[in-house]
C-alpha positions in Angstrom: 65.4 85.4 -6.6 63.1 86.4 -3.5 62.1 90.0 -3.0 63.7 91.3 0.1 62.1 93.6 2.8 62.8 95.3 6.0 60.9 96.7 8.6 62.2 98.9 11.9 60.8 99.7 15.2 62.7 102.3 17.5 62.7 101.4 21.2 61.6 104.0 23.6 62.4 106.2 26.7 60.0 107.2 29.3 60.8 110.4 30.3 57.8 110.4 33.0 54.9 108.2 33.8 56.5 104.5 35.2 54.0 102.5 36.8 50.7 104.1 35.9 50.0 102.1 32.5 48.9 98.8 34.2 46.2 101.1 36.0 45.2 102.7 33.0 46.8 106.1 34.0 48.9 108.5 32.3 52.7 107.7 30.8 55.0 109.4 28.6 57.4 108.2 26.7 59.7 108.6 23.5 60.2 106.6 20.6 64.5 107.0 20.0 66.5 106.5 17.5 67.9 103.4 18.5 65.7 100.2 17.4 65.5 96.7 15.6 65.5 96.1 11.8 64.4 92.6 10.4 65.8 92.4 6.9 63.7 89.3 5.4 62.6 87.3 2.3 58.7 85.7 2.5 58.1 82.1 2.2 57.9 78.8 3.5 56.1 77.7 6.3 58.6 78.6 8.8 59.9 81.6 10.2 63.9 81.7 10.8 65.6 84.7 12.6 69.1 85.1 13.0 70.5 87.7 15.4 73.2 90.3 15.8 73.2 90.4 18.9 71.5 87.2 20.5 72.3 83.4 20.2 71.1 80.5 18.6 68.9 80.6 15.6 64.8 81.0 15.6 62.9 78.2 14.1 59.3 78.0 14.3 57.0 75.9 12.1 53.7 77.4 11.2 51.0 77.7 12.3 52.5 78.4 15.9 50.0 75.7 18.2 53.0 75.6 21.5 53.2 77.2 24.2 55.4 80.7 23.2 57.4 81.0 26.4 58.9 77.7 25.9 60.7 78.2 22.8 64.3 78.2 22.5 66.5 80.5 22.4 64.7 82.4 24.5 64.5 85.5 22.3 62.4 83.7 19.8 59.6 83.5 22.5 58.5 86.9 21.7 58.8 85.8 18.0 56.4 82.9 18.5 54.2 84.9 20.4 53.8 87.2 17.7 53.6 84.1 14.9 50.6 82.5 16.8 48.9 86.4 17.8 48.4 86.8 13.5 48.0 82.9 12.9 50.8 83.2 10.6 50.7 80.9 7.8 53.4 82.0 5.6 57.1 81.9 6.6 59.9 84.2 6.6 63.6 83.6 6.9 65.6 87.0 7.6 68.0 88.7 10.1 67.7 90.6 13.4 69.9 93.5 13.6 69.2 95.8 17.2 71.3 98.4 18.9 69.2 98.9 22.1 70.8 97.1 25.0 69.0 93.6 26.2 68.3 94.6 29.3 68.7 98.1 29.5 65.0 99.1 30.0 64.7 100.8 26.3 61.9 97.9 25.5 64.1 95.9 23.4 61.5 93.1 23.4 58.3 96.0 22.9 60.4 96.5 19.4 61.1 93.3 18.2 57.5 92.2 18.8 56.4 94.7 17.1 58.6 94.2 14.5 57.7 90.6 13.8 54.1 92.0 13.2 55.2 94.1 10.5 57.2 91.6 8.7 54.4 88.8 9.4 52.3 91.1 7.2 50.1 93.1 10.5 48.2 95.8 8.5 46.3 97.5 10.8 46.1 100.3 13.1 49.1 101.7 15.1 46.8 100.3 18.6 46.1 96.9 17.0 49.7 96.2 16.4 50.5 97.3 20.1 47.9 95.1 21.6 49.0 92.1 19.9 52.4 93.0 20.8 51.4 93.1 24.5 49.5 90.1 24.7 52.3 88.8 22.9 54.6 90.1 25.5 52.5 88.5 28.1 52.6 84.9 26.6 56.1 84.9 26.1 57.2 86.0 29.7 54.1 86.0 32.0 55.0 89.2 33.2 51.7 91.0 33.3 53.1 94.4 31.3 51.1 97.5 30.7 50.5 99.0 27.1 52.9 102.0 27.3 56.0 100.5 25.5 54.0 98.9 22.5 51.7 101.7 22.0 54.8 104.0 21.9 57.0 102.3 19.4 53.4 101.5 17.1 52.4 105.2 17.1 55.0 107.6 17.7 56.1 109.9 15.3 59.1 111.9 14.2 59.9 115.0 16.7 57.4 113.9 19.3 57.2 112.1 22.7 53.8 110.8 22.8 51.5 111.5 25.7 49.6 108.3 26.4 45.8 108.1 28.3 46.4 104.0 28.6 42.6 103.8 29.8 41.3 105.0 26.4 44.8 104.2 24.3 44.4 107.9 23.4 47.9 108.9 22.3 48.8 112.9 22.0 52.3 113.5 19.7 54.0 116.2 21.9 56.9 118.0 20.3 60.4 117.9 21.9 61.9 121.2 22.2 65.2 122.0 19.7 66.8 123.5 22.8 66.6 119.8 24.9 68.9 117.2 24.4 67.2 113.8 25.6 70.0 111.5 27.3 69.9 107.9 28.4 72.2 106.2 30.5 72.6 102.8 31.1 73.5 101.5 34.9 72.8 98.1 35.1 71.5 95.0 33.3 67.8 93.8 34.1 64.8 91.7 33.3 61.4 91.9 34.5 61.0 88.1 34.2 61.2 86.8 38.2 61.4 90.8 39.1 59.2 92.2 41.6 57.3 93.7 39.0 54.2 91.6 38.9 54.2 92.8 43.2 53.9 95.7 41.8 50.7 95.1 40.0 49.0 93.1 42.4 49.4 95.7 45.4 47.8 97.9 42.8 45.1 95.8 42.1 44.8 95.6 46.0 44.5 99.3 46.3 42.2 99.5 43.1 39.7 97.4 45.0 39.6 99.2 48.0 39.6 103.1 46.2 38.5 102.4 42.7 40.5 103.0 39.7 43.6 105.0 40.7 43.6 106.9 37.8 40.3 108.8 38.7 42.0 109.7 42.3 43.5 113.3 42.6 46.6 113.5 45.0 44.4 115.8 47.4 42.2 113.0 48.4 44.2 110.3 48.5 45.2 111.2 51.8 41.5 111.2 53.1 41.5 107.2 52.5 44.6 106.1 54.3 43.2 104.5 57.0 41.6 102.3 54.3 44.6 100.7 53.0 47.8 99.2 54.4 51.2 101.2 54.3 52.3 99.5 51.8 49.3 99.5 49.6 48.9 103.5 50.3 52.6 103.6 49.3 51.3 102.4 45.9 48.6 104.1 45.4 50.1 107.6 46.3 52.9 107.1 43.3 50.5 105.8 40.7 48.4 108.9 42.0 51.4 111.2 42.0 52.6 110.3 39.0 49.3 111.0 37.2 49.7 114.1 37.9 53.4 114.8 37.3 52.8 113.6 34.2 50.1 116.5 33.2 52.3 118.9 34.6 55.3 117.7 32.6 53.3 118.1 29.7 52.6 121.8 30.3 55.9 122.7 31.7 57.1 121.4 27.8 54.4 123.3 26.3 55.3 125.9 28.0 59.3 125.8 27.7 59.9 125.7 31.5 62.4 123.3 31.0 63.6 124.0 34.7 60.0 122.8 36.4 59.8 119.7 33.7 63.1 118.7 34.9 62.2 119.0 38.5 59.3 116.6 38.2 61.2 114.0 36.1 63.2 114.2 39.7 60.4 114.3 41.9 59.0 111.2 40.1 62.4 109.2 40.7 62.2 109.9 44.3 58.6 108.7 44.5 59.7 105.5 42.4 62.9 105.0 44.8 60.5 105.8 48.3 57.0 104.4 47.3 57.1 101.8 45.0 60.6 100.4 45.9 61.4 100.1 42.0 64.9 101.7 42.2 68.6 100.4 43.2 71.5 102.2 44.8 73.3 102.2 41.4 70.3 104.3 39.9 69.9 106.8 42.6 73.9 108.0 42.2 73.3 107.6 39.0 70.6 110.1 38.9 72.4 111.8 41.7 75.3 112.8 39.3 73.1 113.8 36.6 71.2 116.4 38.8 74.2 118.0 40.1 75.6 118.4 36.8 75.6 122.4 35.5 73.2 122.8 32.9 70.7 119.5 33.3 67.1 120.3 34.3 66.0 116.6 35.9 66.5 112.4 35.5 64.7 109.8 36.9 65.3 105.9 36.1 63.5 104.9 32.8 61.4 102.2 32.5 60.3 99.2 35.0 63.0 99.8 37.4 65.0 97.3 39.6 68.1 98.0 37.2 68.2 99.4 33.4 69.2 103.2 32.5 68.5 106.6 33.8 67.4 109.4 31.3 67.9 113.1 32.1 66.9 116.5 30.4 69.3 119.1 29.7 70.8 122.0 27.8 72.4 120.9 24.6 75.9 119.3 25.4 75.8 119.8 29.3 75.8 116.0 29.7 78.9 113.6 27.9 78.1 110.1 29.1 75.3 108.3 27.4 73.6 108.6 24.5 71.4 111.5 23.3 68.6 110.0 22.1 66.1 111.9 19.6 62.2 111.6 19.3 61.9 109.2 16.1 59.0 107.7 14.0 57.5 104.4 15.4 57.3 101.0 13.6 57.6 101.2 10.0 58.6 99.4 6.4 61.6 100.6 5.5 
C-alpha cells in the first residue's frame, strides 16, 4: 500500500501594507490559522486533486508543456502552474481540503500554490517556494501579483505577523501581542482576474517612471513633485508612499504596545485605499465603519487587493462577535 502524506499552508491577513509589494515597498501581513491541506500518495505520471470545496477533478499529465491558465476546472490552473514551475515528473493523486473562503481576499490561491510545491517535493528555501508560487500565480491568472501573499504563507512562523521589505524579500517575524485579538470579516466575494488591479500597477509603474522607485520616496517630498504627475497618478503614488510609512509606524506602535495608535493607522490606511487608490467598495467602508465605532476595537481596514473580500480589525479580546479571530500561525509545512 502507498505511503500517504500531507502538507498545509495557512492563508494570510494583511493587517497593513496593500498595494506597496508590486513596488517593492513595505507590507505586513499574517499567516492564520485557516489554510489548505493536500492529503496525497506519490506516483504515476499524473497529478489528480480532488476538492472540498471546488468542482470537477484535476488531471494533469506530466511533464506540464500547456499553457497553465487554460486548464479546467479552473482551480487546477494554479496546480499546473506549479507542476510545470518544478518540471514535475512524478505524479500524485490526493485530496484538497481548505477552509479559507474562494474569494474572500485570505489568498486562497497563494496557499494552495504553495501547497502543490510541498507535495511536488519543493525543498528549498521559504523565498524560493514563494517565487515559484508567484510566477505561478502569474501564469495561471495574468494578473501581475506582488510577492506579499507567497512570501507570507512560505515563511511565517508561529506567534508572528511578518514584516516584509518586498525589494530585498527580507522578512522580520514580529510578535502578536496576547492582549490583541486579530479578526477578519468577510463582506463580499471577489477575484482579481478582470479586476482593476493590474490599473493599479500600471499607474504605478507610470508614476515610478516619472519619480523613481516609490519606495525610496518619503511622504514629505512627494508633495514637491506634483506638478510632475497627473492627479490620478499622484493619487497613486501618495498611497504607496503613505503606506510605506504607516507600515513602519505600525510596526513600532506593536513593539511598543500602543495598540490605540496601531489601530488608528490600520484606519488611516483604509481611507487612503478607499480615497487614493479607489480599491474599496461601499460594502467595505460600513463595514469598516461598524468595526471602528465598536467599544473596545483599536482600527480595520479592508484586507487584501480590494474591490470586495473581507475587512480585518484590531481589538481588545472579545470586543468584536462577528467574524473570525484569526491567530498568527506557522507557514507552509509537512504535516
Amino acid at each position: 500500500m502507498a505511503e500517504s502524506h500531507r502538507v498545509h499552508a495557512p492563508g494570510r491577513v494583511n493587517l497593513i501594507g496593500d498595494h506597496t509589494d508590486y513596488t517593492g515597498g513595505l507590507v505586513f501581513p499574517m499567516a492564520i490559522d485557516r489554510g489548505t491541506t493536500i492529503d496525497y500518495v506519490r506516483g504515476g505520471t499524473r497529478v489528480v486533486l480532488r476538492s472540498d470545496a471546488e468542482p470537477g477533478t484535476v488531471t494533469i499529465e506530466l511533464p506540464v508543456r500547456d499553457d497553465p491558465s487554460v486548464v479546467e476546472p479552473a482551480w487546477g490552473r494554479y496546480v499546473a502552474a506549479m507542476a510545470r514551475e518544478f518540471a514535475a515528473a512524478r505524479g500524485l493523486s490526493g485530496t484538497v481540503t481548505s477552509d479559507i473562503p474562494a474569494g474572500a481576499g485570505l489568498s486562497s490561491s497563494a496557499a494552495l500554490e504553495c501547497a502543490v510545491g510541498l507535495a511536488l517535493g519543493f525543498e528549498g528555501s521559504p523565498t524560493e517556494l514563494a517565487l515559484a508560487a508567484q510566477r505561478a500565480e502569474h501564469a495561471a491568472t495574468g494578473v501581475p501579483t506582488g510577492i506579499m501573499d507567497q512570501l507570507c504563507i512560505a515563511a511565517a512562523t508561529a506567534g508572528n505577523a511578518t514584516l516584509i521589505d518586498c525589494h530585498r524579500l527580507a522578512v522580520t517575524n514580529v510578535p502578536i501581542p496576547d492582549d490583541v485579538d486579530v479578526t477578519v470579516v468577510f463582506v463580499a466575494h471577489r477575484t482579481l482576474v478582470g479586476s482593476a488591479y493590474a490599473d493599479r500597477v500600471a499607474e504605478c509603474d507610470r508614476a515610478e517612471s516619472v519619480l523613481g522607485p516609490l519606495r525610496l520616496i518619503e511622504p514629505a517630498d512627494l508633495e514637491a513633485a506634483r506638478p510632475e504627475l497627473d492627479e490620478l497618478a499622484f493619487r497613486r503614488a501618495r498611497h504607496v508612499v503613505t503606506e510605506n510609512q504607516r507600515v513602519r509606524d505600525f510596526a513600532t506602535a506593536l513593539a511598543t504596545d500602543d495598540h490605540a495608535h496601531a489601530g488608528a493607522l490600520m484606519t488611516d490606511s483604509h481611507r487612503s485605499l478607499r480615497t487614493d487608490f479607489d480599491t474599496s467598495t461601499r460594502e467595505m467602508d460600513t463595514a469598516v465603519e461598524r468595526l471602528t465605532t465598536t467599544p473596545g476595537v483599536f482600527g480595520a481596514r479592508m484586507t487584501g487587493g480590494g474591490f470586495g473580500g473581507c475587512v480585518v480589525a484590531i481589538s481588545e479580546p472579545g470586543a468584536v462577535d462577528v467574524g473570525w479571530r484569526v491567530r498568527p500561525s506557522p507557514g507552509a509545512r509537512h504535516l
